[in-house]
DSSP file (Angstrom, degrees, kcal/mol; ACC not computed):
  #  RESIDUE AA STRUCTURE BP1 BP2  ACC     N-H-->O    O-->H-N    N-H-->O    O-->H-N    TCO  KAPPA ALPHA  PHI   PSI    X-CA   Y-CA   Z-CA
    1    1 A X    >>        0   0    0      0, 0.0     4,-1.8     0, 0.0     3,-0.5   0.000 360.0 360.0 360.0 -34.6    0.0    0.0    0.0
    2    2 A X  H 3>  +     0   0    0      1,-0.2     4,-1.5     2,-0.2     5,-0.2   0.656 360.0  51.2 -89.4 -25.3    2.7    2.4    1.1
    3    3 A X  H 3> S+     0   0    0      2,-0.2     4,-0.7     1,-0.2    -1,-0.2   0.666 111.5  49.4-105.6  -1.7    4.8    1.8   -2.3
    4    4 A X  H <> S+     0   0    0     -3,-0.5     4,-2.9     2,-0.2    -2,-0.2   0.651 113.5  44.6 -84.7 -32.0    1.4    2.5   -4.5
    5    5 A X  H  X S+     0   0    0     -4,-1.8     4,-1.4     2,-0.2     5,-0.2   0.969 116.5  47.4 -67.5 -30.8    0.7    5.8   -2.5
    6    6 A X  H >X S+     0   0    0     -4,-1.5     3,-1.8     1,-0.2     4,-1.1   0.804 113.7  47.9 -59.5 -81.9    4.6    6.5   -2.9
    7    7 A X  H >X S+     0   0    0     -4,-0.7     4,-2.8     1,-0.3     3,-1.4   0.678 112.2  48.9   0.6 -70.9    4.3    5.6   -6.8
    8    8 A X  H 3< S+     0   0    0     -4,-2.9    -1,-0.3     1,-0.3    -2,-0.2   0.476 108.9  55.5 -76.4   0.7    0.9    8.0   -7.2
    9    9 A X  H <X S+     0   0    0     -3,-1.8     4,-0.7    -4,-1.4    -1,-0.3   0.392 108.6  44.9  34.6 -57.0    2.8   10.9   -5.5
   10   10 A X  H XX S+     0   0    0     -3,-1.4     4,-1.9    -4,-1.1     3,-0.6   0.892 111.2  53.8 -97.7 -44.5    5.6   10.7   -7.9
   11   11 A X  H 3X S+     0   0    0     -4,-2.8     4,-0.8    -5,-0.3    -1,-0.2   0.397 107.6  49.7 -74.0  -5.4    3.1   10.5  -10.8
   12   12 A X  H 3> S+     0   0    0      2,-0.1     4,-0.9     3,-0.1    -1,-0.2   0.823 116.8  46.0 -85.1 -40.1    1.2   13.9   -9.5
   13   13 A X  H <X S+     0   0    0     -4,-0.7     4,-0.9    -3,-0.6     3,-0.3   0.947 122.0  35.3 -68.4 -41.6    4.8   15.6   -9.4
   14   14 A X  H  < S+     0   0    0     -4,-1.9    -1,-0.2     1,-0.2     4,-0.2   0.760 124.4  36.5 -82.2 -44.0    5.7   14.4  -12.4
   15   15 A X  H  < S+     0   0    0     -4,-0.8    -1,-0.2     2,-0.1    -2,-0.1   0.450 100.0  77.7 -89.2  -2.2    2.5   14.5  -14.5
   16   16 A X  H >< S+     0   0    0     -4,-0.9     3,-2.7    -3,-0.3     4,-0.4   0.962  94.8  47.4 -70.1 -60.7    0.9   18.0  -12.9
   17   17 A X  G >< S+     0   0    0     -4,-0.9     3,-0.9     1,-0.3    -1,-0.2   0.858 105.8  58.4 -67.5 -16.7    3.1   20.5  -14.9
   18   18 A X  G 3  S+     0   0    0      1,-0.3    -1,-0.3    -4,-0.2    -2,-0.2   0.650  99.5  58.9 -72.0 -12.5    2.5   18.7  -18.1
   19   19 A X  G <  S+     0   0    0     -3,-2.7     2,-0.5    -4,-0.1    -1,-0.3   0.266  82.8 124.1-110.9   9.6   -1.2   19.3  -17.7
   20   20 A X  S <  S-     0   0    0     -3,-0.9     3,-0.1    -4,-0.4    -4,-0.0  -0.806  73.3-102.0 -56.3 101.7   -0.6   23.0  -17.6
   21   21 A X        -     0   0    0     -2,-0.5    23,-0.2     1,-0.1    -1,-0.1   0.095  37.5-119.7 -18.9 101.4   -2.4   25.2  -20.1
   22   22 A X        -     0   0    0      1,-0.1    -1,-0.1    21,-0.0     2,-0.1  -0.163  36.2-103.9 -53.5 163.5   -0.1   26.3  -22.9
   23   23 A X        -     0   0    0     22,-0.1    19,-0.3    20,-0.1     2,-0.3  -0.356  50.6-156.9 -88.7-164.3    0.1   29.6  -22.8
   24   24 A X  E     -A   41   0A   0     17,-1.2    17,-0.9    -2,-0.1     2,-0.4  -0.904  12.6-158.8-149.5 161.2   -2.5   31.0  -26.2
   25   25 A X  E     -A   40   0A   0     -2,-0.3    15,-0.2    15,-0.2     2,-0.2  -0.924   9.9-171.8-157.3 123.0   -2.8   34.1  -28.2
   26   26 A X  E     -A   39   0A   0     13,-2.2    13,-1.0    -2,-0.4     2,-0.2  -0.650   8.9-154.3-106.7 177.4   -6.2   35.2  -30.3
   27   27 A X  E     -A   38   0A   0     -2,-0.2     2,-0.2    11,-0.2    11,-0.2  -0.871  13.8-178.0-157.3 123.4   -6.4   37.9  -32.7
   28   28 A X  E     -A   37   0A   0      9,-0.9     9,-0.5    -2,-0.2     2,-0.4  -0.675  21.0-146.3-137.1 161.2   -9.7   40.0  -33.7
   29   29 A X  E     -A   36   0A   0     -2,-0.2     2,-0.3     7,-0.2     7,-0.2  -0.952  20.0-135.5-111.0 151.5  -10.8   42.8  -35.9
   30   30 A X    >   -     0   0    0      5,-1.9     3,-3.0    -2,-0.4     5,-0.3  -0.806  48.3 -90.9 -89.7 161.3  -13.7   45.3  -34.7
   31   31 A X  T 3  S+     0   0    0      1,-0.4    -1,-0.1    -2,-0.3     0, 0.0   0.314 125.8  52.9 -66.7   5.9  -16.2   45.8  -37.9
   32   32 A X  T 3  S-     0   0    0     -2,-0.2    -1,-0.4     3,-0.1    -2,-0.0   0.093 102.3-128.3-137.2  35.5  -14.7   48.5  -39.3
   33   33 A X  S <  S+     0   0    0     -3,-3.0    61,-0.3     1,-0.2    64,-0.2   0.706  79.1 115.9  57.3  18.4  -11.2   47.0  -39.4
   34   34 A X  S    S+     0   0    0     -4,-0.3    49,-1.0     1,-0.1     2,-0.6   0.429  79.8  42.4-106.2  -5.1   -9.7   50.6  -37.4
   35   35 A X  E     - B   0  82A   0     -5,-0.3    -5,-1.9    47,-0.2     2,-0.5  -0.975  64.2-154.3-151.9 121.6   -8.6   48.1  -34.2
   36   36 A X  E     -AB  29  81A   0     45,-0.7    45,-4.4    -2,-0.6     2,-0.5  -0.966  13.7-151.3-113.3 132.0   -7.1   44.7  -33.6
   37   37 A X  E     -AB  28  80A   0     -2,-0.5    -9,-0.9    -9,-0.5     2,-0.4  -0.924  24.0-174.3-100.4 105.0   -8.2   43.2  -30.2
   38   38 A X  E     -AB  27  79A   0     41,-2.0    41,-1.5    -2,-0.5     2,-0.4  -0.898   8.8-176.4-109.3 138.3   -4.6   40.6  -29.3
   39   39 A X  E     -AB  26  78A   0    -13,-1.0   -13,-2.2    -2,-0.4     2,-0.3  -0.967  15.7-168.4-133.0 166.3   -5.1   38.6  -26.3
   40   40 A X  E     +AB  25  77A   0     37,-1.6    37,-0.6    -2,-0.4     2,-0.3  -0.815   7.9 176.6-125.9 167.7   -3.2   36.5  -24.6
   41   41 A X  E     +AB  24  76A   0    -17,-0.9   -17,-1.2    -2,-0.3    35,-0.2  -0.736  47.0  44.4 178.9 153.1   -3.7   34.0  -21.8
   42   42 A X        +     0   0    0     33,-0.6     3,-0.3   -19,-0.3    34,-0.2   0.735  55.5 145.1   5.8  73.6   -2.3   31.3  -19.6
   43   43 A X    >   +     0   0    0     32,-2.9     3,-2.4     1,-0.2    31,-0.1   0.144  20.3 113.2 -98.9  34.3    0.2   33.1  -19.1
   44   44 A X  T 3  S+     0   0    0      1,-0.4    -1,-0.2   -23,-0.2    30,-0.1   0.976  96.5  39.4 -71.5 -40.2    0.7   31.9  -15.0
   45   45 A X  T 3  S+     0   0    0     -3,-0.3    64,-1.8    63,-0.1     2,-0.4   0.032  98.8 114.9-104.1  27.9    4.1   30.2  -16.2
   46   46 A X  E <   +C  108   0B   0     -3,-2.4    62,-0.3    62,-0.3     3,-0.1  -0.906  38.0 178.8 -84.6 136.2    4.9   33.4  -18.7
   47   47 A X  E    S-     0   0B   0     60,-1.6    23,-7.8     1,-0.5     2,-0.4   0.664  72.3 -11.7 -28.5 -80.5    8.0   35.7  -18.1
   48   48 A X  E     - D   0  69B   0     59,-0.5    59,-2.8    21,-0.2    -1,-0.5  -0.872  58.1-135.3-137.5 156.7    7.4   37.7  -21.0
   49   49 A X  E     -CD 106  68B   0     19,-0.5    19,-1.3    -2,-0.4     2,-0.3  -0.930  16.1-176.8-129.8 129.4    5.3   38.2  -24.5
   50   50 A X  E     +CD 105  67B   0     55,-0.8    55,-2.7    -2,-0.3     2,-0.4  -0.997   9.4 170.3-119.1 141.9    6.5   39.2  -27.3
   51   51 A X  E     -CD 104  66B   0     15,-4.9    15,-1.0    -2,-0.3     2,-0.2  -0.918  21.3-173.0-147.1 146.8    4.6   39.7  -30.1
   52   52 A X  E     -CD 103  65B   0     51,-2.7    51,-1.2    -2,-0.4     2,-0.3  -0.737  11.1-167.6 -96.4 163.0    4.4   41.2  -34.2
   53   53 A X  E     -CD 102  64B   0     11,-0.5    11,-2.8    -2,-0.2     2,-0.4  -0.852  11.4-168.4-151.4 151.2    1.3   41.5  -36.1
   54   54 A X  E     +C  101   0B   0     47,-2.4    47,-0.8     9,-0.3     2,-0.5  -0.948  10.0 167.2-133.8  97.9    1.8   42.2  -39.6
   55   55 A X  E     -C  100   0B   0     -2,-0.4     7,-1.3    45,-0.2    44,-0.2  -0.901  25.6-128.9-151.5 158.4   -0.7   43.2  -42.3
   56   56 A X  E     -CE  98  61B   0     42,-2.3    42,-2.3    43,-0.8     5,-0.3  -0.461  17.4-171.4 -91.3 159.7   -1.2   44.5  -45.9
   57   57 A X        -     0   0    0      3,-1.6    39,-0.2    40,-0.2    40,-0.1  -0.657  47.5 -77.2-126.1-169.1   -3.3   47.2  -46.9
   58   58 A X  S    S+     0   0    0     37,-0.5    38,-0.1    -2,-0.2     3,-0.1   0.511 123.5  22.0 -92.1  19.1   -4.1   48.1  -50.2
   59   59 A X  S    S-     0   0    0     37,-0.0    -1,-0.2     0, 0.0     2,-0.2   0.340 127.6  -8.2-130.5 -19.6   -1.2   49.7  -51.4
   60   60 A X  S    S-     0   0    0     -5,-0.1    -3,-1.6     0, 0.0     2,-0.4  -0.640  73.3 -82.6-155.1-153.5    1.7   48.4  -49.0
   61   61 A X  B     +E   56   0B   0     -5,-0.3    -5,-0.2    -2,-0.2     2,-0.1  -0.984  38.4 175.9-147.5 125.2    2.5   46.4  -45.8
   62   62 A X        +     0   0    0     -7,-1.3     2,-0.2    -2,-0.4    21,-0.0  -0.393  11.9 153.9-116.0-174.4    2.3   47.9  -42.0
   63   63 A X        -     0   0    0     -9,-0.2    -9,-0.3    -2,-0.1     2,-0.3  -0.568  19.0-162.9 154.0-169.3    2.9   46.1  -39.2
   64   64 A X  E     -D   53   0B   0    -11,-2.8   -11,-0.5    -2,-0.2     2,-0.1  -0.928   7.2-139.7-162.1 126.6    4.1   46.7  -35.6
   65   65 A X  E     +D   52   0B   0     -2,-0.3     2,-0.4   -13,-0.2   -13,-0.2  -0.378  17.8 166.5-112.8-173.2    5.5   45.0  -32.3
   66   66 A X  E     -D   51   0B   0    -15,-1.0   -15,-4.9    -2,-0.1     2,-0.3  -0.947   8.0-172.2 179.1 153.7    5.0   45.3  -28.9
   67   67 A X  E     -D   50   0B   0     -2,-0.4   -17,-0.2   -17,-0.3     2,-0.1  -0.896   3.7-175.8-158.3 135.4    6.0   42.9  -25.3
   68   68 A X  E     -D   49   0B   0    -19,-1.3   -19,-0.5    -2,-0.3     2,-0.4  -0.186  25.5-110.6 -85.4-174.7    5.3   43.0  -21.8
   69   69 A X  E     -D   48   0B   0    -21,-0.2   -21,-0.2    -2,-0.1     2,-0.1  -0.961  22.6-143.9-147.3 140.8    6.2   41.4  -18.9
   70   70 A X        -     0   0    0    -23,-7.8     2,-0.2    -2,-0.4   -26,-0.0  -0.336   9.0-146.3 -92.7 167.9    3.9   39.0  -16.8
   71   71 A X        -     0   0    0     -2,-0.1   -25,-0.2   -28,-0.0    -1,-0.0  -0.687  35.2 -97.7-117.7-173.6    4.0   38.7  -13.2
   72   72 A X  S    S+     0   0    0     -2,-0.2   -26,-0.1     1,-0.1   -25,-0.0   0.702 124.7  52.4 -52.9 -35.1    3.3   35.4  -11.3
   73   73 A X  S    S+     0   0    0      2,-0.0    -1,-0.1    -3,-0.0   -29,-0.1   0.861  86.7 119.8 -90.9 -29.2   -0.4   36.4  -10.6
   74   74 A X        +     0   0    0      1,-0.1   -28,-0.2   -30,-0.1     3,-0.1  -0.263  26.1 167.0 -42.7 133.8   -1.2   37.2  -14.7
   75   75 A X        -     0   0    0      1,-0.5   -32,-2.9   -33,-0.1   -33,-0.6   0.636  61.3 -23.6-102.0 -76.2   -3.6   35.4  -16.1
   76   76 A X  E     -B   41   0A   0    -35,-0.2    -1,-0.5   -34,-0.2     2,-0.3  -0.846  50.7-168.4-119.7 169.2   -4.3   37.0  -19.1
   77   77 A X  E     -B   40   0A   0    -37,-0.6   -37,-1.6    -2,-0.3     2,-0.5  -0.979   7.7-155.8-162.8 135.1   -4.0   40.2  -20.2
   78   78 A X  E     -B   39   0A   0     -2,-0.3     2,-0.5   -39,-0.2   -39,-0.2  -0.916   4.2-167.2-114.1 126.1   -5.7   42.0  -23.8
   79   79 A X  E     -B   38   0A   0    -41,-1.5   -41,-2.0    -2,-0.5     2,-0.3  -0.901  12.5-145.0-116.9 154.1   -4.5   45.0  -25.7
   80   80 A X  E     -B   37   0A   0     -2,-0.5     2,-0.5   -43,-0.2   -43,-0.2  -0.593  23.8-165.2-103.5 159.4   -6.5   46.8  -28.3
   81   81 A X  E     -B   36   0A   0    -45,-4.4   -45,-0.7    -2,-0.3    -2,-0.1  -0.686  10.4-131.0-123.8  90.7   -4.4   47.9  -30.8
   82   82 A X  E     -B   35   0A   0     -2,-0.5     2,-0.9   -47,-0.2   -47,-0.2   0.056   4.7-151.9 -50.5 150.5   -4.8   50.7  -34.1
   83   83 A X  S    S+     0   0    0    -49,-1.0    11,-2.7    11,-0.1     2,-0.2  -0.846  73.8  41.0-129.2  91.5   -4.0   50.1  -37.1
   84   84 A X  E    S-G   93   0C   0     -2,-0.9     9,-0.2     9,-0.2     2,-0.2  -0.943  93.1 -71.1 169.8-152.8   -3.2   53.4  -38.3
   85   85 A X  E     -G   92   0C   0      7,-0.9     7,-1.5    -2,-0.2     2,-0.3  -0.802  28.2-160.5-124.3 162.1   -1.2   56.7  -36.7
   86   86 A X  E     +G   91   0C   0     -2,-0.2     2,-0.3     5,-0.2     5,-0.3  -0.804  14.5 176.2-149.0 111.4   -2.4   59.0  -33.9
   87   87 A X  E >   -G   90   0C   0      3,-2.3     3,-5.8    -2,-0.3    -2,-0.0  -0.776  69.3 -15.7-116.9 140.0   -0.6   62.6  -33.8
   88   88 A X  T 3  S-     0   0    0      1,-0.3    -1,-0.1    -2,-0.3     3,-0.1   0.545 131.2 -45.8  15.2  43.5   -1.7   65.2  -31.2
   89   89 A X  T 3  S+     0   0    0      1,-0.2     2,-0.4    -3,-0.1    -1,-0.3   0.080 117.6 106.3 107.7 -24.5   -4.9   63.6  -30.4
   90   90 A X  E <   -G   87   0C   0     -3,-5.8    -3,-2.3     2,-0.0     2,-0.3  -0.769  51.3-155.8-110.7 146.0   -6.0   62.9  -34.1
   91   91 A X  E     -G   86   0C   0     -2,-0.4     2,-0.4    -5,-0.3    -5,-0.2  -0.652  12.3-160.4-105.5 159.4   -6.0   59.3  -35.9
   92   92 A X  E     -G   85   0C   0     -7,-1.5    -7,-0.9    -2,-0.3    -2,-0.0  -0.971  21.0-147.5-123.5  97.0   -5.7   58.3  -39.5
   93   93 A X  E     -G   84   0C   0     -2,-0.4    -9,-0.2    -9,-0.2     2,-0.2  -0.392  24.1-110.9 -65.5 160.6   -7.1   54.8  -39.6
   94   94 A X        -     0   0    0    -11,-2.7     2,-0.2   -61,-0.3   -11,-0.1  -0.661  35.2-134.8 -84.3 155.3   -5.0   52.5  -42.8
   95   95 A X  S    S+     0   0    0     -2,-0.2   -37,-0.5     1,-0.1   -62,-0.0  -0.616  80.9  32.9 -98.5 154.9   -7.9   51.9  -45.5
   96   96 A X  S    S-     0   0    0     -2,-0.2    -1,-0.1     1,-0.2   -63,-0.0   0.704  76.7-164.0  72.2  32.5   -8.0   48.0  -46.8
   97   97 A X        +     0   0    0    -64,-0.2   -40,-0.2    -3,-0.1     2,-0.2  -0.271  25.2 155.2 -37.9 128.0   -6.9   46.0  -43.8
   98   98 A X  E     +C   56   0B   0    -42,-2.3   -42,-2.3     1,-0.1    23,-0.1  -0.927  31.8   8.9-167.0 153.7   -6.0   42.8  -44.8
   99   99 A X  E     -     0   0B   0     -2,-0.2   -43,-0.8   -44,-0.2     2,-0.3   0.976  66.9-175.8  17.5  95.7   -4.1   39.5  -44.5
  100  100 A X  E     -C   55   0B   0     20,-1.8     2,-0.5   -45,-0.2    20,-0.3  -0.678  16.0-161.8-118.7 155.8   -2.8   40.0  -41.1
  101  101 A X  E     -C   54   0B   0    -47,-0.8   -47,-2.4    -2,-0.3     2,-0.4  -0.985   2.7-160.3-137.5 125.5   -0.5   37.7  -39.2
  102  102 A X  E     -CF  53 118B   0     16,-2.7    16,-1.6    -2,-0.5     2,-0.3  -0.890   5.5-164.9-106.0 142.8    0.0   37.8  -35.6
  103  103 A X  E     -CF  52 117B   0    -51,-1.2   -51,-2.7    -2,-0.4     2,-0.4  -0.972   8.2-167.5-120.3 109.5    3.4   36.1  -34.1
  104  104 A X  E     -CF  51 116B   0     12,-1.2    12,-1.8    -2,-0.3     2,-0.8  -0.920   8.2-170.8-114.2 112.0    3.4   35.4  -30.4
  105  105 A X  E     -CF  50 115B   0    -55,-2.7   -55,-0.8    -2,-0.4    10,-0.2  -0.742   4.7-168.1-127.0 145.7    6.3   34.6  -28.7
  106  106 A X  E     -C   49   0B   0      8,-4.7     8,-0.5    -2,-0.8     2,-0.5  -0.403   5.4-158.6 -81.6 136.0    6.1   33.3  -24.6
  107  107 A X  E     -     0   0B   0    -59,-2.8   -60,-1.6     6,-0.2   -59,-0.5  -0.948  19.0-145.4 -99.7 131.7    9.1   33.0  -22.2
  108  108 A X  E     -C   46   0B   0      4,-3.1     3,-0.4    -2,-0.5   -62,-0.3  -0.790  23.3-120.8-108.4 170.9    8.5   31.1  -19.9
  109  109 A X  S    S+     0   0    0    -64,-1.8    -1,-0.2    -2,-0.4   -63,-0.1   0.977 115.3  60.0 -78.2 -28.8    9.6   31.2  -16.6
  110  110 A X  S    S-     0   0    0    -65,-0.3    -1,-0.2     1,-0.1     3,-0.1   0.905 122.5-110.6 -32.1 -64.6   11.4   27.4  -16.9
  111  111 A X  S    S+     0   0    0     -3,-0.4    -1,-0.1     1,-0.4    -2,-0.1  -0.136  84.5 115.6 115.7   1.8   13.3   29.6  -19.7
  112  112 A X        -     0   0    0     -5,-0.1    -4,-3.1     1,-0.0    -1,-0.4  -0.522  58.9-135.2 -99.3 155.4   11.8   27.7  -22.9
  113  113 A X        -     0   0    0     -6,-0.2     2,-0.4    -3,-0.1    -6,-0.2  -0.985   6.9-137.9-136.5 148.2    9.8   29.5  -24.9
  114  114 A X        -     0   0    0     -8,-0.5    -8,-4.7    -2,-0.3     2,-0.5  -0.631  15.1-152.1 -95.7 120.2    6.3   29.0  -26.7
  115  115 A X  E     -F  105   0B   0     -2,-0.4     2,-0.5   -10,-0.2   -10,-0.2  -0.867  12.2-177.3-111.3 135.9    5.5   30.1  -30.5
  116  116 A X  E     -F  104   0B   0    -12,-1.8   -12,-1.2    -2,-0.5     2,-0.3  -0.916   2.1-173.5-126.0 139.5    1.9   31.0  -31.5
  117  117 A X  E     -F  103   0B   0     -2,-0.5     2,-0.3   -14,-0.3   -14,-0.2  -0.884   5.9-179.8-126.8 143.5    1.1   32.0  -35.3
  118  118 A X  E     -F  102   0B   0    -16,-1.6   -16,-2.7    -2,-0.3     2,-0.1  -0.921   6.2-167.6-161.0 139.4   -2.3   33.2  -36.1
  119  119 A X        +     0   0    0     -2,-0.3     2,-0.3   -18,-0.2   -18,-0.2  -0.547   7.6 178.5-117.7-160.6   -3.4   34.2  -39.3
  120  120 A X              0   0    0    -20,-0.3   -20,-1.8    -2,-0.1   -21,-0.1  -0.687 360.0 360.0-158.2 161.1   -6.8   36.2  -40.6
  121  121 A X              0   0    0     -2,-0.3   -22,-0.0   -22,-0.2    -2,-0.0   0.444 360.0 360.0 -78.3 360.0   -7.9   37.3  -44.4
């Protein structure tokens, strides 16, 4: 009895962190294509995000980067993002958002790090 409890003991230590939510990264437009909504989330074993998003309009190619740092107690965390310029209060949205690619990568705190791709038309 004593060498099955030890046994299922070693198999909680051992099998617990593997059952840990990778950490995940979505990527949204709002309907009139002026905002990308990026979230992120399980990030309890994150360090850091880093992340691009990358996307054509109808004349060129934008795109922009951006990282944080997580604490222990982050869970998830969203930022909404323009896609366009904003000078002394006033914005210029890009016209013809399209085929945008977000690249997420997590640190984790082990040190290894987690890569997320996401694409949308």
């Amino acid at each position: 009895m004593k060498l099955i409890l030890t046994f299922l003991l070693i198999l909680l230590v051992v099998v617990t962190p593997a059952l840990a939510a990778a950490p995940a990264a979505t990527v949204r437009l709002d309907a009139s294509r002026h905002f990308a909504f990026l979230t992120f989330s399980n990030l309890k074993n994150v360090s850091r995000v880093n992340y691009t998003l990358i996307y054509d309009t109808s004349s060129t190619q934008k795109g922009l980067e951006g990282g944080f740092r997580t604490t222990t107690r982050s869970r998830s965390s969203t930022r909404r993002q323009i896609l366009g310029t904003c000078s002394s209060g006033r914005c210029v949205y890009t016209l013809g958002v399209h085929n945008l690619q977000f690249d997420v990568t997590f640190t984790l705190r082990s040190g290894g790090t987690v890569n997320v791709t996401k694409t949308l038309p």
